[in-house]
N, C-alpha and C positions, 0 to 999 in steps of 0.2 A: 292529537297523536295519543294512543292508548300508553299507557303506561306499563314497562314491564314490570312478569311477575317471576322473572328469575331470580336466585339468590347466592351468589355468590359466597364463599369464609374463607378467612384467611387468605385473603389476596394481598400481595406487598402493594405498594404505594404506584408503582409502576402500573400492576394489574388492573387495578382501583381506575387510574385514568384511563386507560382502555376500556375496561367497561364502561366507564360513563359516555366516553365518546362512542362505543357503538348505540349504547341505546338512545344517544342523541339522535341517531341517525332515520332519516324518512325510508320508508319499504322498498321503493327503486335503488337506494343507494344499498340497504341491506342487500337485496339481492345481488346489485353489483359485485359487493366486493364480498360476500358467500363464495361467487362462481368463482374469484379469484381466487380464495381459501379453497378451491377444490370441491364443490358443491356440482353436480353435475345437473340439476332441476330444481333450479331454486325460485321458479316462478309458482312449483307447488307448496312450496313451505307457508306457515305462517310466521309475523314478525318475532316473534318469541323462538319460534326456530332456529333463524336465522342469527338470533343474536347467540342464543346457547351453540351452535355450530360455529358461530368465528370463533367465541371465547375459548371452544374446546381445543381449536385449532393451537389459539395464542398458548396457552397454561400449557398445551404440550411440548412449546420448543419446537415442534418440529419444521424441516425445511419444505417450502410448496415448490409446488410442482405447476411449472410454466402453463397454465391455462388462461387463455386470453380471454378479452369482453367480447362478448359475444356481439354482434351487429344487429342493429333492429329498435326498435322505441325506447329502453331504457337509457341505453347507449347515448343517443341523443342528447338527450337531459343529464347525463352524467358529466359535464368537463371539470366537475369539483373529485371525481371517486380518486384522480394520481395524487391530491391533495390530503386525501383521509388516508390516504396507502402511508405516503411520508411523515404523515402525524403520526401516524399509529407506530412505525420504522422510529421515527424517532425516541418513542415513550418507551418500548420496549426493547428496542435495541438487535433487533433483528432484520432485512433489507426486506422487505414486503410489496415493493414497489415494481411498475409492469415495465421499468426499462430491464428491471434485475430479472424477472421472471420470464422475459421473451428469449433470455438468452440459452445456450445449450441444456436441454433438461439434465442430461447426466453430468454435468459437468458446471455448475453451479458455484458460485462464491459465498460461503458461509458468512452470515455477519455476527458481528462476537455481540455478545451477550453476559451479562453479569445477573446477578442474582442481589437483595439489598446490602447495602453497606451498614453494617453493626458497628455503631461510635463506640459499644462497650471494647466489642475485639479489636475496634484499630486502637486503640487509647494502649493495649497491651505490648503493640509490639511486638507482634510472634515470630518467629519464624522470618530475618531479616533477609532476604537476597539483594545481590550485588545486581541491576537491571541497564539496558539499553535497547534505544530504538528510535521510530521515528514517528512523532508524534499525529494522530490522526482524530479529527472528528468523530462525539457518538452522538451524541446528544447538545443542547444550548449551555448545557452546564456540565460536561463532560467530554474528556479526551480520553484517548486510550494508543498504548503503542502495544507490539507483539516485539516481546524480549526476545535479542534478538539469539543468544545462549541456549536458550529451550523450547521458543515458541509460545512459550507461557503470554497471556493476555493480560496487561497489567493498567487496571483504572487508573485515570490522573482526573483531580475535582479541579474545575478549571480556576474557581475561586480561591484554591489553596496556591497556583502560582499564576498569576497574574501576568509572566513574563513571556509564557510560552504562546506560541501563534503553532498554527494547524504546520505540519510538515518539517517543522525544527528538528533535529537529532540531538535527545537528551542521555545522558547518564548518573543513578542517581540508585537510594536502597527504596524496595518494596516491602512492607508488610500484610499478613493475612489480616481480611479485612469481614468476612463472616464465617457462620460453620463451614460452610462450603469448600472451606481453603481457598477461597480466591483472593487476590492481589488490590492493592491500593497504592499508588505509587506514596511516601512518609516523605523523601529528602530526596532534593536534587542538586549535584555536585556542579555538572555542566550544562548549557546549552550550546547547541552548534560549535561546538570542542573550546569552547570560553568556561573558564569559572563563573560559576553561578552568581559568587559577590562583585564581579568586574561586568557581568553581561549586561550590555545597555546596545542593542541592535540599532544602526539608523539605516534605511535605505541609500544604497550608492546610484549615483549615473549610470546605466546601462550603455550610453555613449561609445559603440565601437572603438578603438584604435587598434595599430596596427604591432602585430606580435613584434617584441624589441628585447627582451631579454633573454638573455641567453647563460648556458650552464652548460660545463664540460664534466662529461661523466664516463670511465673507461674508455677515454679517449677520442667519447663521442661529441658532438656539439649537441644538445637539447635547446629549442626555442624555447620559452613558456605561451599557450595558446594556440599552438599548431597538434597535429595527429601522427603519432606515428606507430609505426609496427612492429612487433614484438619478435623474430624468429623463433616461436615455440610456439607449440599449444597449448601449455601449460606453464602458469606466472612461474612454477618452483622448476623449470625444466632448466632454465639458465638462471639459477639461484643466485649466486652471487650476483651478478647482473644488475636482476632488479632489486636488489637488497639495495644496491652500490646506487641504484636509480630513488629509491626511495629515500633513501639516508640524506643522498645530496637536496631532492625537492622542499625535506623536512627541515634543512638547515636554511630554507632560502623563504620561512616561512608559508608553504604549500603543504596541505592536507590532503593526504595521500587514502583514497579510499579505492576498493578491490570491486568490482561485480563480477561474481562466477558464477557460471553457468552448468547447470548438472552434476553439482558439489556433491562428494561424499564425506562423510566424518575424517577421514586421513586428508580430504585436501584442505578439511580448516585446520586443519594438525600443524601442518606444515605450512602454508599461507601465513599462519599467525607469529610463524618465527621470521615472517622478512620485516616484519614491522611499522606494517599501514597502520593507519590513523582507525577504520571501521575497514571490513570487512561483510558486503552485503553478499548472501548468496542465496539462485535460484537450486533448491533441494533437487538431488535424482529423483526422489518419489514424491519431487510435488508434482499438483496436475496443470494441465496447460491453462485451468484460471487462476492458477493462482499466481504462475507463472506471470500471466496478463495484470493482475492487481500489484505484483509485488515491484516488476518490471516499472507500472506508472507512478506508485508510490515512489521508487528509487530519482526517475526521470522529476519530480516535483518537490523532493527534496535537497538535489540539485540545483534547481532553481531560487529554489530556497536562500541556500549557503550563498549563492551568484548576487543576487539583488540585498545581503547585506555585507559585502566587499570580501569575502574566504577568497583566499587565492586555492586553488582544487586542480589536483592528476586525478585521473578515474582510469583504472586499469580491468579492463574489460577480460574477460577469459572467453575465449567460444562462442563466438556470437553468430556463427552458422547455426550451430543447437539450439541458441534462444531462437532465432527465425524459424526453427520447422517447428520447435515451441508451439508459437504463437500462431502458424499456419494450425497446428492441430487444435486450438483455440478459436480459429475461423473457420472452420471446416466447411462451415457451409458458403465461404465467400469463393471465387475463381481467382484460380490461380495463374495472374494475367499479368502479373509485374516480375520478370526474371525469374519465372518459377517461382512466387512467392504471391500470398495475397498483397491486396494492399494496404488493410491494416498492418500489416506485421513490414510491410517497406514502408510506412511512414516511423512507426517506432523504433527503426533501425536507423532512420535519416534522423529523429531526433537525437539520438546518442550521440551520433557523429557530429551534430550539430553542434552539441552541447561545448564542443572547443571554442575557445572565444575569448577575443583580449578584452578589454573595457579600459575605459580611462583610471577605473581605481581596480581591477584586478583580472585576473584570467585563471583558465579553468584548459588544463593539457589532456590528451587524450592519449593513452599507450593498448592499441588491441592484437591480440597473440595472434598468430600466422603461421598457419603450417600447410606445407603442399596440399592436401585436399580442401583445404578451405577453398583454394582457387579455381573451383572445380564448381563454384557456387555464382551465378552471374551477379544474387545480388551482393552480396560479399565484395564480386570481382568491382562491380558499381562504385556502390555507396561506402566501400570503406577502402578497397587496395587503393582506388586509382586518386582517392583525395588526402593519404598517407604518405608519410615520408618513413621509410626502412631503416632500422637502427641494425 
């Protein structure tokens, strides 16, 4: 194999293993994953080409643009190129990969990306913010959550806490961590709403049983483990209510968390004063992926809290809107299950799902309800008819 004669300077440590690994690479694989970088004739290039054109790609940051491998002789021989895709996704920190690339062009899921980490400026301590979120995979030796106050992307080095596992919900301070002002998670307070010096996680029994606890709240009876309906659209519409609903779940050791749906700045205003434990929300102006990611992260960190014993309310807002959501996120699937894809009526069945007693804990489900929801079949389905009406 010739040896390249490109020259690279100044590449961080990140950049450095990317180039090494492309110039590892045999001329069919260059060319592969060129055409995936957006090379549109890359059987004329030479290997040197080829390599200067991904690297230009990579050092740009920028997002690709869904163009699949092409069919025909390379092809063949390539079942290792999804594998060079995830190496390289994982080194640099960007999703490069052809499951992420086949999906809607315009409408794409950005992968976060940091720039190096300066030991001189995290040792400083600059610029301390108060952080939360829910922990997620970047790299083999790195986490990273999206705080959840700003959006801000905040690095976690996985060897500085040893405690955390992918999908935990931490709270904890960040510091800037190079020129760039970006984030490195310094200190962390809690995990999965435990103090950090008490948190020792063990997996529970998943083992069914059958809902038994019960709680009288303005006059209502509350099961713990069952679903029921909210009369409002909106959790602040009968304020009191679910203040009076939260307060009693929080006294019965139950972690009361929110998912709303097409939140504005005044609905976390007010949400914040009834007094959940976190408050997760899908943004008015996010877009239907992100919707989709933010939606599966929430669903997986539930899980999470479940399989080490949290007893969990999850109080849903508008969950007709996340469905047309997430149909505008399938756009290209048919719309064959109750006027809905079937992607977006199986994510609606897992929500509902997610109610559930266990021999060591259960997880209640309260979603709002107002006359036009009902006007929705899979709504009418998958959530009126297996609810009980408060």
């Amino acid at each position: 194999m010739a040896k390249s004669q490109i020259v690279f300077e100044n590449l961080s440590k990140a950049q450095e293993r990317c180039f090494n690994l492309i110039k590892s690479l045999g001329i069919y694989e260059l060319r592969a994953i060129a055409r995936v970088f957006g090379d549109n004739s890359p059987t004329t290039s030479k290997r040197d080409d080829h390599i200067l054109f991904i690297m230009n790609k990579i050092l740009s940051g920028e997002d690709l643009q869904p163009i699949p491998l092409r069919q025909g002789r390379p092809y063949k021989e390539l079942s290792n190129i999804e594998g060079i895709l995830e190496e390289l996704s994982a080194i640099i920190g960007k999703d490069y990969t052809l499951k992420t690339l086949s999906n809607k062009q315009n409408d794409t899921i950005k992968t976060i990306g940091f720039r190096q980490v300066e030991l001189d400026v995290v040792k400083k301590k600059l610029f301390p913010i108060k952080v939360k979120g829910i922990v997620l995979n970047r790299t083999a030796n790195e986490f990273y959550i999206i705080n959840e106050d700003n959006s801000l992307p905040i690095l976690i080095e996985k060897r500085a806490f040893p405690q955390l596992e992918q999908f935990d919900f931490v709270e904890g301070t960040a510091v800037v961590m190079n020129d760039n002002n970006e984030y490195i998670m310094d200190n962390i307070d809690s995990i999965n709403f435990i103090d950090i010096a008490s948190y020792s996680p063990n997996l529970v029994s998943q083992e069914r049983a059958l809902p038994s606890k019960k709680l009288k709240v303005n006059d209502k009876e509350i099961t713990l483990g069952l679903r029921y309906l909210l009369n409002e659209g909106k959790l602040t519409e009968n304020f009191e209510q679910t203040r009076n609903i939260v307060a009693s779940l929080q006294q019965n050791n139950v972690k009361c968390l929110a998912l709303v749906t097409n939140a504005i700045f005044d609905d976390y205003i007010s949400l914040s004063n009834i007094g959940f434990d976190n408050i997760y929300l899908l943004k008015f102006d996010d877009k239907p992926s992100v919707y989709y990611k933010k939606i599966n992260v929430f669903l997986n960190s539930i899980k999470r809290l479940q399989e080490i014993g949290t007893n969990i309310a999850i109080f849903v807002q508008d969950i007709v809107t996340l469905s047309h959501v997430l149909d505008a996120y399938n756009k290209n699937s048919e719309k064959s299950y109750f006027n809905h894809t079937e992607e977006t009526a199986n994510i609606i069945k897992e929500i509902i799902m997610l109610a559930k007693t266990t021999l060591e804990n259960s997880t209640t489900i309260f979603v709002t309800n107002e006359e036009t929801d009902n006007l929705d079949l899979l709504y009418m389905t998958f959530v009126s008819k297996v609810s009980t009406k408060l």
